[in-house]
N, C-alpha and C positions, 0 to 999 in steps of 0.2 A: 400847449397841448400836454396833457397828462404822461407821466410815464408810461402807464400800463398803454394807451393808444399808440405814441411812440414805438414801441417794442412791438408790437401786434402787427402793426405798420409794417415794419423793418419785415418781420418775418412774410407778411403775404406779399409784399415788393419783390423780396429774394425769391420766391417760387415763379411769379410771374413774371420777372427779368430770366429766371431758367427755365422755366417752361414755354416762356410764351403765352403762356395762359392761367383760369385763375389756377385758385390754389387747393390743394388737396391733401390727401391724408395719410398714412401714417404707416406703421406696421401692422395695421388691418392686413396688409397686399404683401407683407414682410414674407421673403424669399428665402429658402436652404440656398447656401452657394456652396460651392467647394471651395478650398484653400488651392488645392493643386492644377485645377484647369480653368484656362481664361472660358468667362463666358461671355457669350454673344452680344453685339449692342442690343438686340431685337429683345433680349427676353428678357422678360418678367413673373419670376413663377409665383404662385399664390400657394398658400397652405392649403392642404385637407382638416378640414374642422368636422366636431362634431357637436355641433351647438341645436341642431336639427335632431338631436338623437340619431343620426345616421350620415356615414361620409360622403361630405360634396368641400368643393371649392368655394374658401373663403366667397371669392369674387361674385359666385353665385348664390347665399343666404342673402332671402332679401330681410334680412334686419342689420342693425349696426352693431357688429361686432369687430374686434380690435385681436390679431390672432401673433404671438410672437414667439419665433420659433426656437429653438436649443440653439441651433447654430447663433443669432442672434443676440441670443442671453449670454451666449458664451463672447462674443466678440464684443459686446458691451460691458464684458466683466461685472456683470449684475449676477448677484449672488441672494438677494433675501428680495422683497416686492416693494421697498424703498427704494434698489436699485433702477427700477425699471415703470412700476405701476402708474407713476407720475407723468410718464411722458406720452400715455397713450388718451386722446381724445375723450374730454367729458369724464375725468378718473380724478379723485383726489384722495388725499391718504391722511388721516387723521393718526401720526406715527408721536403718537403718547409713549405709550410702555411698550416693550418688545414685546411678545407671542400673546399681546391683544388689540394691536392695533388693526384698525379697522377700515378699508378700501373704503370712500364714497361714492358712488357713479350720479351724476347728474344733479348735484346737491341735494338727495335728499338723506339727508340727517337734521338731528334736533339738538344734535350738542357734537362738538370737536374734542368731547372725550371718549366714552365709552357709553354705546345703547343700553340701557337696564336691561331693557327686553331683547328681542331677538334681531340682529342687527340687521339690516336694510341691504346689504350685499349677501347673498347667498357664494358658501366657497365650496370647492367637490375638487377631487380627488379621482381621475378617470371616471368620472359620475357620479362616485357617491358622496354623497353631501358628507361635510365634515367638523359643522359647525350646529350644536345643538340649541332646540329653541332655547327661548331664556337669555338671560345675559350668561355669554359663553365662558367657559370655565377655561378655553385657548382658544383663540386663531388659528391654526398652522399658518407659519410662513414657509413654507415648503422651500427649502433651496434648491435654487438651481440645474446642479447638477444633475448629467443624464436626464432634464424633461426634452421631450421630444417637443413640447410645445407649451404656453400657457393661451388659452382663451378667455377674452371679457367680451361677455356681452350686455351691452347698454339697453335702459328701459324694462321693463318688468316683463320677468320670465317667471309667470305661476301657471302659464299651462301645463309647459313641459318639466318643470324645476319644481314648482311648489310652492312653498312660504320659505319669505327671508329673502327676495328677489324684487324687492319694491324698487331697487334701483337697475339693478343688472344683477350678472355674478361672475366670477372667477373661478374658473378651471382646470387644475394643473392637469397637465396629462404626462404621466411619469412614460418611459419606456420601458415592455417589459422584454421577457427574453425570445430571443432570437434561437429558431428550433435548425436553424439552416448553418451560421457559422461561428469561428468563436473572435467575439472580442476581447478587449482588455485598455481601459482610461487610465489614468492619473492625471494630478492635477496638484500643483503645490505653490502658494501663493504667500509672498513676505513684502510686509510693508507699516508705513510706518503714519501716525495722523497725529498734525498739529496740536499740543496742548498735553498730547500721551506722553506716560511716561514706559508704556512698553511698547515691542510690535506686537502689529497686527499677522496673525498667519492662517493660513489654513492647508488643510490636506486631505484629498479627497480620491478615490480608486474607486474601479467597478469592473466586473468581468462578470463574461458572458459566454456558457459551457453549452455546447448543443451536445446533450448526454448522448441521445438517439438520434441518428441524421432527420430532418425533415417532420420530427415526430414530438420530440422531448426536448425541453431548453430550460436551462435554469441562469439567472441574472441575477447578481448580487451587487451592493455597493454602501460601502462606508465614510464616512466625512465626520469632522471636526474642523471650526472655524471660531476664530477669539480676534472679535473685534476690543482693543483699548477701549477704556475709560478715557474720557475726556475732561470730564468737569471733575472740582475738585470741592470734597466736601467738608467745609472749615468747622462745621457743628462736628461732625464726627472725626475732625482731621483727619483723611482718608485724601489724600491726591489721586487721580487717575478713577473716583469711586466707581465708575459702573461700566466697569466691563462685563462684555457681553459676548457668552458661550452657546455655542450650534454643535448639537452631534447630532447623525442620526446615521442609522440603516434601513437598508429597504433590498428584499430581495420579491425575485418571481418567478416565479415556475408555468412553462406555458407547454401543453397536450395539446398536440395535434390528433386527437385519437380517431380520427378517420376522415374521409374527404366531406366535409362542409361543418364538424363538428369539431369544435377550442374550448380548453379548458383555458383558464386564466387564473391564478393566486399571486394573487399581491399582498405583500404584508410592510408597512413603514411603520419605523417612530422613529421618532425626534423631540429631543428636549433642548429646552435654552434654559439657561443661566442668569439673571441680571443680577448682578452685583450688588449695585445701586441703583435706585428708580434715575429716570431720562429728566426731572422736571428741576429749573435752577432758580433761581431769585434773582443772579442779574451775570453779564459776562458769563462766562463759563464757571457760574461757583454756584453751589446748591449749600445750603444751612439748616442742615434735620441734626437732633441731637444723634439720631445712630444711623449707621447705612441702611437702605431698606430695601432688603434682595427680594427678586421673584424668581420662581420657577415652575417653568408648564412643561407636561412633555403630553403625548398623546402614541399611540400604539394603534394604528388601523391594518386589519384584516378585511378582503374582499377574496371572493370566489364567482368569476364571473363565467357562462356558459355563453355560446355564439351556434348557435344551430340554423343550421340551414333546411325547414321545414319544404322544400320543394316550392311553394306558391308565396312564402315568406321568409323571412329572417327572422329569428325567435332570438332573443337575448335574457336572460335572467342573472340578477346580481345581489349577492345578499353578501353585508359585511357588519363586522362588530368593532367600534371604535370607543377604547377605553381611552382617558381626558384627565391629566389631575393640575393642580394649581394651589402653590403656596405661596403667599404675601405677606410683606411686614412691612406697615406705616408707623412714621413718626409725626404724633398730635404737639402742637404749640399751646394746648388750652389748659388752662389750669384746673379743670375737674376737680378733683374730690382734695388732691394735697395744693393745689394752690403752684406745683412745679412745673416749670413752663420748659426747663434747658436740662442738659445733661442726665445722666443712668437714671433718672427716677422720674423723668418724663414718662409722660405717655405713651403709645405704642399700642396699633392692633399686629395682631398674627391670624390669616385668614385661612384655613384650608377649602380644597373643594374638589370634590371628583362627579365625572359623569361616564353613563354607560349607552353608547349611542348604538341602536340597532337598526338596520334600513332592510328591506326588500324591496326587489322591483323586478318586475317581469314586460315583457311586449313583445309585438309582433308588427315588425315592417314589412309594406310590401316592398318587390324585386323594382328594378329601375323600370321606369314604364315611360313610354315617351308623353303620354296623356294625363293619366291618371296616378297616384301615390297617397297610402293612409299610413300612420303608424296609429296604433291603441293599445294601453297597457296600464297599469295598476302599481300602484306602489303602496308599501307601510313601514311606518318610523317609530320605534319606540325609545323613547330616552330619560334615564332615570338621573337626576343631579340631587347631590348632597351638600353644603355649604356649611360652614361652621364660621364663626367670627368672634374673638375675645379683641376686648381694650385690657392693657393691663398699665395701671402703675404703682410703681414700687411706693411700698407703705402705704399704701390707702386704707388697708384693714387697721393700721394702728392708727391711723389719724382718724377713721369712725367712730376707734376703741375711747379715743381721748377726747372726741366731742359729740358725745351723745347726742344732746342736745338736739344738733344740729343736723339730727338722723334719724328722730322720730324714736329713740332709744335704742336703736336696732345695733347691733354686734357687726364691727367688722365681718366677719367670719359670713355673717348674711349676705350683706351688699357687698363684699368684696371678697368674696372666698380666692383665695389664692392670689389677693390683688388683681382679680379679674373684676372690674366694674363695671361692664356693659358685656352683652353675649347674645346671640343668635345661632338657631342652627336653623337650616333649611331645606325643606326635602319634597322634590317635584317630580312628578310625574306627568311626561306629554305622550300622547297618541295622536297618528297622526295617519289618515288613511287615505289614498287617491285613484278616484280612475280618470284617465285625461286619452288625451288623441286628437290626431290634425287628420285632414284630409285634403289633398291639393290636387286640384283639375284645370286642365288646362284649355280655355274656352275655343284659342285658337292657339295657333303654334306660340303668340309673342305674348299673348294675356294668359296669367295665372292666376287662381284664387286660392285662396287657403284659411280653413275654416278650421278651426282648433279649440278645444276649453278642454278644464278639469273642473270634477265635481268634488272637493274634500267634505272631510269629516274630522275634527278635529278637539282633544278633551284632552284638559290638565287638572290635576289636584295639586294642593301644596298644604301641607303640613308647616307653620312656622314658629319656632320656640323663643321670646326674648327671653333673659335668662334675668335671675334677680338680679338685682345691682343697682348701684348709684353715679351718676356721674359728678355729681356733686349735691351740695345740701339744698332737700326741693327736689328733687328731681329722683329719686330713689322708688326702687318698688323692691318689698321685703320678699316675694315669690315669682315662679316664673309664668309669663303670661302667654299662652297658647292659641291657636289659632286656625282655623284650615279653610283653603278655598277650593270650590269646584267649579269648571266650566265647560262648557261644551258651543262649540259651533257648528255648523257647515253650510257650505254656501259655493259657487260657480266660478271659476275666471274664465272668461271669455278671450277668444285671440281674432280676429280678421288681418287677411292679408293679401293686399292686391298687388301684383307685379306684372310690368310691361318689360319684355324685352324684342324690342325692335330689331337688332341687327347681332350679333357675336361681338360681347365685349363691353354692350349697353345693358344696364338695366336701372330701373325706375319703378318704385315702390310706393308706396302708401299702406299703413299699417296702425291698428287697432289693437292695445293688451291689457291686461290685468297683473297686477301682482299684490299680495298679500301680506303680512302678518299675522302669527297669532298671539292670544292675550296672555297673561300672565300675572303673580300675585307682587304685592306688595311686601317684602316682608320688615319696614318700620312701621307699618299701619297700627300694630298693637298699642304702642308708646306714642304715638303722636296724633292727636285728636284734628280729625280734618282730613284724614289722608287716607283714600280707599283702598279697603284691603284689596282690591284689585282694579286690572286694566283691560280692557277689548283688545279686539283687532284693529288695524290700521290697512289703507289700500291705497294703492295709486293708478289712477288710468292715465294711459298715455297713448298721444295722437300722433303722427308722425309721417314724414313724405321724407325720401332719401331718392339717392342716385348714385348707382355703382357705372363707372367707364375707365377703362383702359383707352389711349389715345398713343398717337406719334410711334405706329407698328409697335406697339404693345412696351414704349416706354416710359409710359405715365399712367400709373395707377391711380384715378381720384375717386374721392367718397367726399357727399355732401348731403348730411340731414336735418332737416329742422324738426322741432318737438316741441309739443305741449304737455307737461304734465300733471294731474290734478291730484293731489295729496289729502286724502279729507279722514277724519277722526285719529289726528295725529298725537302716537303715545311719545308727548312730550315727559322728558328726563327732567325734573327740576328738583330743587332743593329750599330745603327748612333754610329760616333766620340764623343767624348768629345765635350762638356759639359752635353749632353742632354741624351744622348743615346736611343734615341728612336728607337723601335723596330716595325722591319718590317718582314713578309714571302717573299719569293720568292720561286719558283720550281728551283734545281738547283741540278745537281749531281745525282751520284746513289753509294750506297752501297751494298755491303753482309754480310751477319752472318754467318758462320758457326760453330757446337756446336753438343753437347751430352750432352744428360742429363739421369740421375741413379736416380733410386725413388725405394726405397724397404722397408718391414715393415717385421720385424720377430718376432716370436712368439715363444722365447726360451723357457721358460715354463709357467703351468700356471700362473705363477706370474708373471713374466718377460717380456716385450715387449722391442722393438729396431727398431730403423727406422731411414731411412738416406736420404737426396735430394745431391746432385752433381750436380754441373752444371760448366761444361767447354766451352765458345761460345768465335770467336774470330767476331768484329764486326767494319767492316773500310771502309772505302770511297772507293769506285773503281774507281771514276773517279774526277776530280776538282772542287769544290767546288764554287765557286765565291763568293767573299767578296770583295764590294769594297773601304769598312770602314778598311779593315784589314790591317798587314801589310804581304806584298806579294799580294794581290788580292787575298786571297781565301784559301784554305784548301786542300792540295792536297792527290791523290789517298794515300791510306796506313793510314790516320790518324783514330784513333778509332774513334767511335763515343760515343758522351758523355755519361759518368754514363754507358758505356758496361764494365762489370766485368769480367775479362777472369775467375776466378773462384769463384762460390760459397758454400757454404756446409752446412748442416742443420743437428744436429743430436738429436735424442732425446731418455732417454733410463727411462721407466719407471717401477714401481714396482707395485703390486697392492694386495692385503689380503682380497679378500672379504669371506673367512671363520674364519680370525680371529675378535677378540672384536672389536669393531668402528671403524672396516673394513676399515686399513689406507693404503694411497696411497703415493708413490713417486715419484717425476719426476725430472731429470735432461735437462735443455734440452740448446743447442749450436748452435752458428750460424757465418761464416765467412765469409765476401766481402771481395776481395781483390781490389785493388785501382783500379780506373779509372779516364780519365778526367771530369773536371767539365764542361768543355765547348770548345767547339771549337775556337785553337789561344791560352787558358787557361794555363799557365803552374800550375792550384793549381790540386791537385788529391782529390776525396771523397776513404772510403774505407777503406782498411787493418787496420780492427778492427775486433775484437773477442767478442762475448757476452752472459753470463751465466745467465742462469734464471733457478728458484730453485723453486719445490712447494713441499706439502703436504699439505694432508684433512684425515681427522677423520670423522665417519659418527656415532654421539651418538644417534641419532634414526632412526629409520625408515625414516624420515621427514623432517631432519635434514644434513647437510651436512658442515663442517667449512672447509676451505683452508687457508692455511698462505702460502704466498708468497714472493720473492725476485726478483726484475728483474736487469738484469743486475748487476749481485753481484757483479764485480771486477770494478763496478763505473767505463767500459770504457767510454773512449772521442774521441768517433768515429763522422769524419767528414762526416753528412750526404750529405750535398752541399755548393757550395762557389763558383757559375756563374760567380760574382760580385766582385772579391778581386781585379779584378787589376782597376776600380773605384775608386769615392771619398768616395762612402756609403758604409760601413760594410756591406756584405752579406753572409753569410756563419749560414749552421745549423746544429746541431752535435745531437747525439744519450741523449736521457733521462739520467739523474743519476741515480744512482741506488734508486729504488722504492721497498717499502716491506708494507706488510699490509696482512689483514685480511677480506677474504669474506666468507657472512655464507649465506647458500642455506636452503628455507624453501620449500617442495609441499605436497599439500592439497589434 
């Protein structure tokens, strides 16, 4: 018997030897506890989500959503969404480069790098989306700190959400301020990880001013965190190269300015730091002639209003979220001087900014025991600029000395400034929506729910390749120009039937849509074959689920199964050797089919248990076309990349809060097993195992210490490796093992 069955085994035995029964799911049902008062055997509280655009109880959304709360992130000592996003049912995390790595929900993605176009998880930010179409210029990985919650929700959400939700999406929902009292966080955390040669620390504070009782509240809060470099870079001799730096702030200002009427102002940003890219060639050693740092940060503004219209709930939110991103690669290829190693190698330097603007407006009706609509309108406009030089030193004089070999053209042409290849980029998306559910309840235990949105959806891009040569043959003496327009619009539809029989059951079946939009090409100019641009892509998915609480409300289980169909899929591929430049095309169609177990139990007061499963199979149905590949393409039955036929999450905690400095245990496991890297690929990510170990002592009131271990058996799990069969080392592997000490203060 396989590993991966083995392990999968062990975890559904362990639930079913404590429960008694099968096995279930996860921090979907994830509970606030307090530190200071024992709770009950009987209880099990569930989140307030807002995945429905309006508050209910996890327990009660009848879709699969996976909801985990502050208190939780904080006692898991998760701090960025490698910490934590991996262990939640049907979630995988494509953790390439810091502030662009990319969530996958339910395998659907086309590469275990980075989407060209608009990536398949949708992320937001108390609702508003934060990630702009296109290939995004950042991710936010939003730390931790102060969220009151993070929500995923699984399967395609383009009624209520939009585009960019083909798989699910991701939700921070930050905390704002409190108009009633005051607080006051810190948060100081020192430690140290295998292979480093610095520590790791971080420092983190927040307070919470109610300026006007009951009326006026302002929240503030600051952070910096410096995870070590781990791999050591021998081309640039650099030990320790890629350490990686988190600051941000975020403050909020919350009006009560009269009864049933809230202001809301949020404003965050955050940048990271890489040092050195995440990607090695082999053990912990990466070989680029220079270190090649990134840095993203982003700056979001929102203004939200909450009105209480008497017959509804009126909500409006408009924000403006400025995006920048600078990159340096080191090239192996010998271009134009024929230098493959050290300062006169190759090298691009990438800049790029965007300017994301959202509105949206609706009106929910009041809690009705029968009948419930929400309808409302949203617009997105977002403008991205991209620039890209290659440069190597002395190219212009090695044009100057071989004419010849240049069509006679002058350095100074194809290589002005030793820049010998160049793009700039400049796009424009509109993006406009009116969407709306409506949910009637036929009898007290049957529900329907009828939902879509209508978009409208238009991009330009303007694309400049700039003169240049990459070597002899391959030179253009001018720059070559370009522009594309597009325009869609078109429906997603939603259905949704729910039975709930008795308090505590329910049982679903559901019907969704979710979409992407198209976008340009921009090496289409220089490379013959490759369209300057690409469509839409969509996925429908089928689904039957079952939410129950059991054993006086101490076993929370979740069980869905799903179909889902992926058709005119903008596959990411890439040009032959030398270059490999990478293009979209719409091409082909997939399915996923899968289950997934989420359950939390509540052995005794002391004792908790909880476990994610996810079994999906996820392959092409139809041919693929490649015509850089060998064969032409990728035919029906091939996985699709980074899909994991199984994954498993367990975690089994202790907790004492009537004994002395109320200490806590946590064990907690997690397993991938293999998939490919990429399509054509024979390397696999995957089939690794990883333990991570806490305890906290709480010596005052006030006070709270954790000591921790991540990854205690120092696996060397392959996180990706797109790029092995290349000249450039590309492959990223799992953290070493990391241990340290965080101490929690509140005021």
């Amino acid at each position: 018997m396989s590993k991966t069955i083995l392990l999968s085994a062990a975890s559904l035995t362990a639930c079913m030897v404590a429960a008694g029964l099968s096995l279930g799911a996860t921090t979907a049902s994830a509970q606030t506890t307090t530190q200071t008062t024992a709770q009950p055997v009987t209880e099990l509280d569930a989140l307030i989500v807002t995945a429905t655009k309006r508050n209910e109880s996890v327990r009660d959304v009848a879709i699969p959503i996976s909801a985990v709360s502050g208190e939780d992130l904080r006692k898991s000592n998760a701090n960025s969404l490698a910490d934590y996003i991996t262990r939640l049912p049907g979630v995988t995390f494509n953790d390439y480069q810091p502030g662009v790595s990319e969530v996958v929900v339910r395998g659907i993605a086309a590469t275990t790098y980075h989407e060209q176009g608009q990536t398949t998880t949708g992320y937001y930010l108390n609702e508003v989306v934060v990630v702009e179409p296109g290939f995004p210029i950042g991710i936010p990985d939003i730390d931790t700190f102060d969220l009151d919650r993070v929500e995923v929700l699984r399967g395609p959400q383009g009624t209520l959400f939009g585009s960019s939700t083909l798989g699910g999406l991701v939700n921070y929902v930050a905390k704002t301020a409190n108009v009633s009292r005051y607080e006051a966080e810190a948060e100081g955390l020192i430690g140290t990880t295998k292979n480093a040669g610095q520590a790791n620390y971080a420092a983190k504070a927040m307070v919470n001013i109610p300026i006007v009782a009951d009326k006026l509240g302002v929240r503030l809060l600051g952070l910096q965190r410096f995870d070590a470099g781990y791999l050591d870079n021998t081309g640039a001799k650099v030990d320790g190269s890629n350490d990686f730096r988190t600051r941000g702030l975020r403050g909020s200002a919350v009006l009560q300015a009269a009864e049933g009427t809230k202001f809301t102002l949020l404003s965050t940003y955050q940048d990271t730091l890489l040092d050195d890219q995440t990607y090695l060639s082999h053990d912990y050693v990466r070989e680029t002639a220079r270190v090649e740092p990134q840095k993203t940060a982003f700056w979001l503004n929102s203004l939200r209003l909450d009105q209480d219209v008497g017959f509804a709930d009126l909500t409006v939110i408009g924000s403006t979220d400025h995006k920048t991103n600078t990159t340096v690669y080191s090239y192996p290829y010998a271009y134009v001087t024929g230098v493959t190693t050290g300062a006169n190698s190759a090298y691009s330097r990438g800049g790029a900014k965007a300017n994301l603007d959202t509105f949206e407006v609706r009106l929910a009706s009041k809690a009705d025991d029968r009948l419930k609509w929400l309808i409302g309108a949203s617009y997105m406009h977002a403008e991205k600029n991209s620039a890209d030089r290659i440069f190597q030193a002395g190219a212009a004089a090695y044009i100057d000395a071989h004419p010849a070999s240049f069509g006679g053209y002058k350095g100074s042409v194809l290589a002005p400034g030793d820049a010998i290849y160049g793009y700039i980029s400049d796009t424009l998306n509109k993006d406009f929506g009116i969407f709306g559910e409506v949910s009637y309840k036929i009898t007290p235990q049957w529900e329907l729910t009828l939902g879509g949105r209508y978009y409208d959806t238009k991009n330009t891009a303007t694309i400049t390749n700039a003169a240049g040569s990459l070597g002899a043959g391959t030179y253009s003496p001018t720059d070559s120009t370009f522009g594309t327009a597009q325009k869609e619009d078109g429906f997603t539809p939603k259905v949704t039937l729910a039975y709930r029989p008795v308090k505590g059951v329910m049982a679903y079946a559901t019907y969704s849509r979710g979409f992407r939009v198209g976008g340009p090409n921009p090496n289409a100019a220089i490379l013959a074959g490759v369209p300057k641009s690409y469509g839409s892509d969509t996925v429908d998915n089928y689904e039957a689920g079952l939410k129950t609480t059991l054993l006086e409300n101490r076993l929370a289980l979740d069980v869905s199964v799903f179909h889902m169909k992926w058709s005119d899929i903008q596959a990411r591929l890439f040009t032959a050797a030398p270059y490999y430049y990478s293009y979209v095309t719409n091409a082909g169609g997939a399915k996923v089919d899968g289950v997934e177990f989420s359950g939390q139990l509540k052995i005794s007061q002391h004792i908790r248990f909880s476990n994610n499963t996810t079994y999906q199979e996820a392959k092409l149905t139809t041919l693929l076309p490649d015509s850089f590949a060998v064969g032409g393409g990728y035919a029906s039955g091939t996985t699709l990349p980074g899909s994991s036929k199984w994954s498993t999450a367990n975690t089994l905690s202790f907790e004492f809060p009537e004994v002395k400095l109320q200490p806590t245990f946590e064990i907690a496991q997690r397993y991938l097993s293999k998939a490919p890297v990429a399509f054509g690929n024979p390397n696999t990510r995957g089939d690794f195992s990883i333990i991570d170990l806490r305890a906290s002592i709480q010596p005052t009131d006030k006070v709270r210490v954790l000591g921790f271990v991540n990854n205690f058996t120092n696996e060397y799990g392959i996180l990706n490796a797109p790029f092995t069969d290349q000249a450039a080392p590309a492959y990223s592997v799992t953290r070493p093992r990391t241990m340290g000490v965080r101490v929690d203060v509140s005021f």
